[in-house]
MIDREN-714405 format. One record per residue: residue in three letters; x, y, z of N, C-alpha, C in turn. Coordinates in steps of 0.02 Angstrom, whole numbers, plus 32768, in hexadecimal, padded with zeros to 4 digits. Example, Ala and Ser with C-alpha at 12.3 -4.5 7.8 and 13.67 -1.06 7.14 Angstrom:
REM MIDREN-714405
ala82947EE4818682677F1F818682947F5B8186/ser82827F90816282AC7FCB816582858002818A/
//
This chain:
REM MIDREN-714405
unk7D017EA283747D117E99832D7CD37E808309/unk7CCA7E8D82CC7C967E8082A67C897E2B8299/unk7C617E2082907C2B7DD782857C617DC6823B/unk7C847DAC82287C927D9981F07C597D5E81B5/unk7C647D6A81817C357D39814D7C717CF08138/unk7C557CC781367C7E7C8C812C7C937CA480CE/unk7CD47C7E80BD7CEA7C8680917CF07CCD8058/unk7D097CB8801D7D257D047FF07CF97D157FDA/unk7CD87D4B7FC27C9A7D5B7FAB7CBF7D587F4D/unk7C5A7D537F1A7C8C7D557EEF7C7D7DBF7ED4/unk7CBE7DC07EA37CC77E157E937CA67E227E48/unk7C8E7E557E487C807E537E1F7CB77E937DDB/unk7CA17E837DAB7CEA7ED17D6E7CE67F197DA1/unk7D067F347DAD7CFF7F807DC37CF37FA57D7C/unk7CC67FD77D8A7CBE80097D6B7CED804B7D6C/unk7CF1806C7D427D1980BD7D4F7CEE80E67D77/unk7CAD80D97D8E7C9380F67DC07C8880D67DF0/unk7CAA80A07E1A7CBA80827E397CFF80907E61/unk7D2580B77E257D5280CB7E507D67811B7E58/unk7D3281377E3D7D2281807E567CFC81897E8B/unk7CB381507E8D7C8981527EE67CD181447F04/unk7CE281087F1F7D1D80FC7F3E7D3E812C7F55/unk7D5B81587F1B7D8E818F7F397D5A81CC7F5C/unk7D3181C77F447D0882137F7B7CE881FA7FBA/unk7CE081B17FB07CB781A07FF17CF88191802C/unk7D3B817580147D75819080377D7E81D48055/unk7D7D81F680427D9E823C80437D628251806E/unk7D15822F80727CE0825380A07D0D822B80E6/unk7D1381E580E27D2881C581377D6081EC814E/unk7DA2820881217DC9823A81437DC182468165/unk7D908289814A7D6582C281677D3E82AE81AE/unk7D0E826481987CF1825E81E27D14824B8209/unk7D4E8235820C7D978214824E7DD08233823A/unk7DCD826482327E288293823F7E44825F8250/unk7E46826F829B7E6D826382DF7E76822082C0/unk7E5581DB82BC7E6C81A582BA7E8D819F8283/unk7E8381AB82597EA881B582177EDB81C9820F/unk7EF581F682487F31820582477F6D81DC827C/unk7F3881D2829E7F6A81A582D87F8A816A82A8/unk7F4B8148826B7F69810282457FA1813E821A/unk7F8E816981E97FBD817B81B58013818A81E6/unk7FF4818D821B803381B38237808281758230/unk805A814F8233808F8108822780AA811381E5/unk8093811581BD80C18121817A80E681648173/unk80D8818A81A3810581CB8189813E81B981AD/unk813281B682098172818C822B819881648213/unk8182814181E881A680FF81B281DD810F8180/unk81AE814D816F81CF81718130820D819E8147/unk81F981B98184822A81FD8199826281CA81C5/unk8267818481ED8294815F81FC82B5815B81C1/unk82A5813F817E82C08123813D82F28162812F/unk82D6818E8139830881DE811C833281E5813E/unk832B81F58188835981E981C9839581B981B8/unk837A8187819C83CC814781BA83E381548163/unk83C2816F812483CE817A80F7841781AA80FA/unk83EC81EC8126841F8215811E845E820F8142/unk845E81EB8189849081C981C384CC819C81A0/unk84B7817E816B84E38149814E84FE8159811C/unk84E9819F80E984F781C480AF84D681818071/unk84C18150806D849F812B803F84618141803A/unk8461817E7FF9841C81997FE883F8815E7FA9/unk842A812C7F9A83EC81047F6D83E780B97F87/unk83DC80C77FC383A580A57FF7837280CB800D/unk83748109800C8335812A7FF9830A812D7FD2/unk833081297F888326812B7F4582E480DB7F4B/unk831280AD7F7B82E4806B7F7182B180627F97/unk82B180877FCF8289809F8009823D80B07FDC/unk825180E07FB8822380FA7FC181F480F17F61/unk821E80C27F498201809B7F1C81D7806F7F18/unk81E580477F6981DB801A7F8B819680237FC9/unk81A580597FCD8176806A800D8127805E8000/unk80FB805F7FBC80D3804C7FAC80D880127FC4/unk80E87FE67FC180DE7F8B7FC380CF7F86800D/unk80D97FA4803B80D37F99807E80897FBD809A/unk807D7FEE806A80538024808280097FFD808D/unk80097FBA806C7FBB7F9E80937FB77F9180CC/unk7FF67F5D80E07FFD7F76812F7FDA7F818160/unk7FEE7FDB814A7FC97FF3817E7F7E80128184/unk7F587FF181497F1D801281367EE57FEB8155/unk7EFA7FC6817B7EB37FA281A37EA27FE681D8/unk7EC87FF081ED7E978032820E7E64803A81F0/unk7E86805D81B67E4C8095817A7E12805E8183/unk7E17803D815B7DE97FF581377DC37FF38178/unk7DC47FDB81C47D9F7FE381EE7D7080198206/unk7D90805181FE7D76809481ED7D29808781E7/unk7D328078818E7D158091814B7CD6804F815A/unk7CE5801C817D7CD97FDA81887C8B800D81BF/unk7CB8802181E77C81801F823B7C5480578212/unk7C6E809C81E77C2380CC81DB7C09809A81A2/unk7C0B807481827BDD8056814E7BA480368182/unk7BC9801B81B07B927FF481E47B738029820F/unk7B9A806082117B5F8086824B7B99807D8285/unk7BAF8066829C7BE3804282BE7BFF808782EE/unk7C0D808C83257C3F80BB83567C9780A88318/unk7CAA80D983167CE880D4830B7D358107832D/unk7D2B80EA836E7D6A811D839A7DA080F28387/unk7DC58110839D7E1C80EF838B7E2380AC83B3/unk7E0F80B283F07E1F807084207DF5804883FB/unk7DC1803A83D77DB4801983C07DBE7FE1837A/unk7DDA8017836D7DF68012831B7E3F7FEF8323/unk7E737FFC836D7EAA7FEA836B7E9B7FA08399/unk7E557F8F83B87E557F6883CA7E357F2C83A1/unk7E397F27834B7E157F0E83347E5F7EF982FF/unk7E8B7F3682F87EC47F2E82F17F017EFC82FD/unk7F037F0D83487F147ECE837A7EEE7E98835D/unk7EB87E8583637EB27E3083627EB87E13831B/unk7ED07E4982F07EE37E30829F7F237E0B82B7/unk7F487E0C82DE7F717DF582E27F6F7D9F82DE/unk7F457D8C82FC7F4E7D4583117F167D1C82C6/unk7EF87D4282977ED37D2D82647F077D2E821A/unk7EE77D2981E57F0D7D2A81A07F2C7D6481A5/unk7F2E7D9D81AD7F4C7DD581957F987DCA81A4/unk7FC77DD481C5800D7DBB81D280167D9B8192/unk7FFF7D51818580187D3C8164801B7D5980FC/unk7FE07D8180FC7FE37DAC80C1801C7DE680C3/unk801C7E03810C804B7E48811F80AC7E238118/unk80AA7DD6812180E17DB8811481017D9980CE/unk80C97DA580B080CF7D9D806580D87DDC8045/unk80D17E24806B80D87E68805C81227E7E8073/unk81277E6480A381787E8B80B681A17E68808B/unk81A37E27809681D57E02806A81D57E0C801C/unk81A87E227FF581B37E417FB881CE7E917FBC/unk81B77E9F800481E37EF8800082337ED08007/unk824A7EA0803582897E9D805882A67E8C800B/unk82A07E587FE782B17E497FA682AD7E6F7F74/unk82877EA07F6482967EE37F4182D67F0D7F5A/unk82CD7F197FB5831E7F307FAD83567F0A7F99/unk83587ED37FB083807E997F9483937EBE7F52/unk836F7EA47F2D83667EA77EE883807EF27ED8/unk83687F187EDA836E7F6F7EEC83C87F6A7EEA/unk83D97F5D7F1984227F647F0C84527F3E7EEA/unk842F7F1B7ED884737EF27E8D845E7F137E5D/unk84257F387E5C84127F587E1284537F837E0B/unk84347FBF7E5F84797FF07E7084BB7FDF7E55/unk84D67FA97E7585087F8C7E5985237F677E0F/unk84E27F697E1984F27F537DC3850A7F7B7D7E/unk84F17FC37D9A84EC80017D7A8513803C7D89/unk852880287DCF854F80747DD6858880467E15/unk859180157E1985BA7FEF7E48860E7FED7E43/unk860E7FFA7DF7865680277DEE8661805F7DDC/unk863480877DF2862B80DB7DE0866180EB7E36/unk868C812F7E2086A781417E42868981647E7C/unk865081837E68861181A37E8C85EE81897EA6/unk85F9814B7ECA85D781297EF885AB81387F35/unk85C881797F3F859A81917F8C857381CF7F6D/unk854D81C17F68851781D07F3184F882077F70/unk850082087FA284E082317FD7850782767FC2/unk8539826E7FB0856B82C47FA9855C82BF7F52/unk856482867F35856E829A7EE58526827C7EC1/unk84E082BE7ED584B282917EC384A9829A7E74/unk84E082B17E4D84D382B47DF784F9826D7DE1/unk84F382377E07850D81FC7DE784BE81F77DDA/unk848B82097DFC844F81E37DD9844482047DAE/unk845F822A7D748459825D7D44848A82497CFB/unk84AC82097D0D84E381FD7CE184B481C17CC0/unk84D381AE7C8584BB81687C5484B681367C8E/unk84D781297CC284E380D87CE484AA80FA7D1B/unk848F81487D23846B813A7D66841981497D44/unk840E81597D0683DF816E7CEC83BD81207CCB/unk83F780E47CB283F380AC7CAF83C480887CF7/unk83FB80977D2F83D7806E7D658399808F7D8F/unk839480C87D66834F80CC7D96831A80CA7D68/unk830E80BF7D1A82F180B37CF082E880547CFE/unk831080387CFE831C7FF67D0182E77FDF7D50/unk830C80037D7482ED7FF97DC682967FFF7DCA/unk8290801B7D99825380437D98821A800F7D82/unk824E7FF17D5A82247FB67D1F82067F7A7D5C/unk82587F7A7D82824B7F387D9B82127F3E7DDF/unk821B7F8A7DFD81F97F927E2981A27F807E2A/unk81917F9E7DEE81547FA07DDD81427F637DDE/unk81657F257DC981487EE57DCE81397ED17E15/unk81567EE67E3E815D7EDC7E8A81187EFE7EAA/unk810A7F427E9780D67F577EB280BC7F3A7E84/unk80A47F217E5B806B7F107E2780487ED57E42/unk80837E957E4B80637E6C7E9B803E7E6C7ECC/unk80647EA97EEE805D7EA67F2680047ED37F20/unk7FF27EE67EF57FC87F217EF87F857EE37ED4/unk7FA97ECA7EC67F747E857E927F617E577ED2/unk7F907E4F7F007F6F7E2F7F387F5B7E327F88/unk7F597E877F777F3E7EA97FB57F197ED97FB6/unk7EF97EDD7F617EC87F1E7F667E927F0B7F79/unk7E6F7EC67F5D7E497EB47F937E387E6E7FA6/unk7E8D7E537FCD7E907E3D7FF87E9B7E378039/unk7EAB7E7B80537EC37E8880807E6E7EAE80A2/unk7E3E7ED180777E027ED4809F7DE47E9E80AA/unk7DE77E65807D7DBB7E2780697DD97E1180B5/unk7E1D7E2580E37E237DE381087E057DFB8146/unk7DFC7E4E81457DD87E6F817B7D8C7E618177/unk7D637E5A814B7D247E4481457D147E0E8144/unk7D377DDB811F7D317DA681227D457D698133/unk7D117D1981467D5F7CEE81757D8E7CBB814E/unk7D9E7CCB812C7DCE7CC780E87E107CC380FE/unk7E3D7C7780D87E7B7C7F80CE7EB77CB880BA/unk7ED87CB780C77F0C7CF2809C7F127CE0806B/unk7F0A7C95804E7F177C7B80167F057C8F7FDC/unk7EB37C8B80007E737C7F7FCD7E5B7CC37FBC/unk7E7D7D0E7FF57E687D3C7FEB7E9F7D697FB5/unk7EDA7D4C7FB77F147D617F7A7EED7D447F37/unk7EDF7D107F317EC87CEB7EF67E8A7D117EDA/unk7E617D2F7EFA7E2A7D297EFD7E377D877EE2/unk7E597D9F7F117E747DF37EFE7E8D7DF07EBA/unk7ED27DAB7EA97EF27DBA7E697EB57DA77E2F/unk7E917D797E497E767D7D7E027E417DB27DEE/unk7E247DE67E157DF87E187DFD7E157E477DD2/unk7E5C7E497DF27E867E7C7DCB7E9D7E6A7D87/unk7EA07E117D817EA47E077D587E6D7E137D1B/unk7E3A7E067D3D7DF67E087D097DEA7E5A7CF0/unk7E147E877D257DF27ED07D0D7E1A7EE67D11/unk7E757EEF7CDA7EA77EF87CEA7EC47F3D7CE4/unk7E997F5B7CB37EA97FAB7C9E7E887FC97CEB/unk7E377FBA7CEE7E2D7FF17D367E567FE97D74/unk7E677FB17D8D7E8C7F9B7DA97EDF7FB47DB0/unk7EF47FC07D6A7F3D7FD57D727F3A801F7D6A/unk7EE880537D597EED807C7D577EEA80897DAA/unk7EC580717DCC7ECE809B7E177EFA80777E34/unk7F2380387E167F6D80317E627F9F80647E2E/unk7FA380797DE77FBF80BF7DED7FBF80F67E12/unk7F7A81027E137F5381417E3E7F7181507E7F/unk7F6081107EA37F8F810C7ED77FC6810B7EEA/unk7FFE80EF7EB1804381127EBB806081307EB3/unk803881587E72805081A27E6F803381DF7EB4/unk7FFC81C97EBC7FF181FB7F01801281EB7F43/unk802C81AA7F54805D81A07F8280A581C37F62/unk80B781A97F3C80EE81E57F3580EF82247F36/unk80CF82387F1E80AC829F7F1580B182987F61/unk808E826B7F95807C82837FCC80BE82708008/unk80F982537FDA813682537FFB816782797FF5/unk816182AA7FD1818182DB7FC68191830F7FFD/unk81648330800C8176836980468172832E8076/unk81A98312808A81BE82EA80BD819282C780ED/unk816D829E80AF812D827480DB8104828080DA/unk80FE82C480E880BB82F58115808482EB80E7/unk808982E080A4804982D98080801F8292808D/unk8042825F80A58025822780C58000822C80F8/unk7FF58259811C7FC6825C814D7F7D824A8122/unk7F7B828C80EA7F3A828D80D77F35824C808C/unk7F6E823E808A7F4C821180387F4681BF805B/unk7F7581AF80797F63816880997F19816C80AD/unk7F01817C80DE7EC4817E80EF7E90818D80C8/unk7E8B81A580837E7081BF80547E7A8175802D/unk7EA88163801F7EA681207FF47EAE80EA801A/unk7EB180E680557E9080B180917E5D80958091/unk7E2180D3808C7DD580DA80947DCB80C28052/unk7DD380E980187DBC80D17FCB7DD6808F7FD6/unk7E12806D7FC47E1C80307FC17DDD80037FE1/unk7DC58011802A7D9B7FFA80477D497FF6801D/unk7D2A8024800A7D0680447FD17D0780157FA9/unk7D2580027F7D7D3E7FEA7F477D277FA57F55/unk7D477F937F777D4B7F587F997D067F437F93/unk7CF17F6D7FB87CA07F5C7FD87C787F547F82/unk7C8F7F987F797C497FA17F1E7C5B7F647F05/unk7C987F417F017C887F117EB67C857ED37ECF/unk7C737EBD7F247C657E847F547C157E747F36/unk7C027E4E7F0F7BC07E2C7F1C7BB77E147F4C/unk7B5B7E197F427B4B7DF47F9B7B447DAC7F90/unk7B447D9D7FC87B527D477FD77AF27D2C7FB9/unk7AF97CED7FB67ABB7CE17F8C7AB27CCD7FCA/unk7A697CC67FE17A327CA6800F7A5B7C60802F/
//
């Protein structure tokens, strides 16, 4: 595993060409690690295609509906792969899979968990949340099994709750995206609290809030586009916005003073 630097580095505003290098210098690490890239993306499609599976097994299609509203908030997750990736060619670095999953592994016992536990529990509480909306809106609709009658989401009470859901969702990823775009590389590079690296993530976004909310848009509109044909477009966009995120990360990191 890499030499870590003591403490948070400070960030500096991102530029709009900051987050165009980003996205092409992503999309080059793809290219140089397929194979590993797909072994990490492969976790989110499995994720996704279980979610559809017990979706369709139980006939509750708007637990899908939340699934996959939701499925952004988790998706940093699994991006330490990428981020290690993108991490070992900046250095010159060997980057085979055993290596990358063995660098993986020992995130375990450092800050990351405890950021990745501040991530599920805002996904678990969105579903929470997710279904009293449901209920709130269509909980005395006769059309309850929404798996056979999916034009209840087409009526005033379902066009309500997924307009409504939508509102509330966005605040959820807006969080979660405020304190893991780059906190979650900051904890792979650096030997930094989870604390100090949420704080330290929310406030850049705070300082640069339009570029900032323009690419965690970016990103969830191309995770969705890329959940459409049943996952399969996650192979290639996770790893594509794995790497940039990583990018990003790096361009607006000043260097440490002497």
């Amino acid at each position: 595993m890499n030499t870590k630097l003591e403490g948070a580095p400070k960030l500096r505003k991102p530029e709009f060409a900051d987050l165009k290098r980003s996205l092409a210098l992503g999309m080059t690490d793809f290219k140089s690690a397929p194979a590993t890239d797909l072994f990490f993306s492969s976790v989110y499609v499995i994720a996704g295609l279980i979610m559809g599976i017990i979706t369709y097994l139980t006939g509750q299609t708007f637990w899908l509906v939340l699934a996959v509203l939701g499925f952004p908030l988790v998706g940093a997750l699994a991006a330490l792969g990428f981020y290690e990736v993108s991490r070992r060619r900046v250095a010159q670095e060997p980057f085979r899979l055993g290596d990358i999953l063995s660098v993986v592994w020992q995130s375990r016992s450092g800050q990351l968990p405890w950021l990745a536990a501040i991530i599920i529990v805002t996904f678990l509480f969105w579903f929470f949340l997710g279904h009293m909306i449901f209920a709130l809106f269509l909980g005395l609709s006769p059309m309850t099994n929404v798996s056979t009658s999916l034009e209840v989401f087409v009526t005033t009470e379902g066009v309500s709750m997924l307009v409504f859901g939508t509102v509330i969702g966005s605040f959820f990823a807006l969080f979660v995206f405020s304190i893991s775009v780059l906190g979650m590389p900051m904890i792979l590079d650096r030997d930094v609290d989870f604390i100090t690296a949420m704080l330290r993530s929310m406030s850049a976004v705070l300082d640069a809030p339009l570029l900032y909310l323009l690419w965690g848009v970016f990103i969830a509109v191309l995770t969705l586009v890329a959940m459409i044909p049943m996952f399969l477009g996650l192979f290639v966009a996770m790893p594509v916005l794995g790497h940039a995120t990583w990018h990003l990360y790096r361009s607006v990191m000043q260097p440490d003073a002497p």
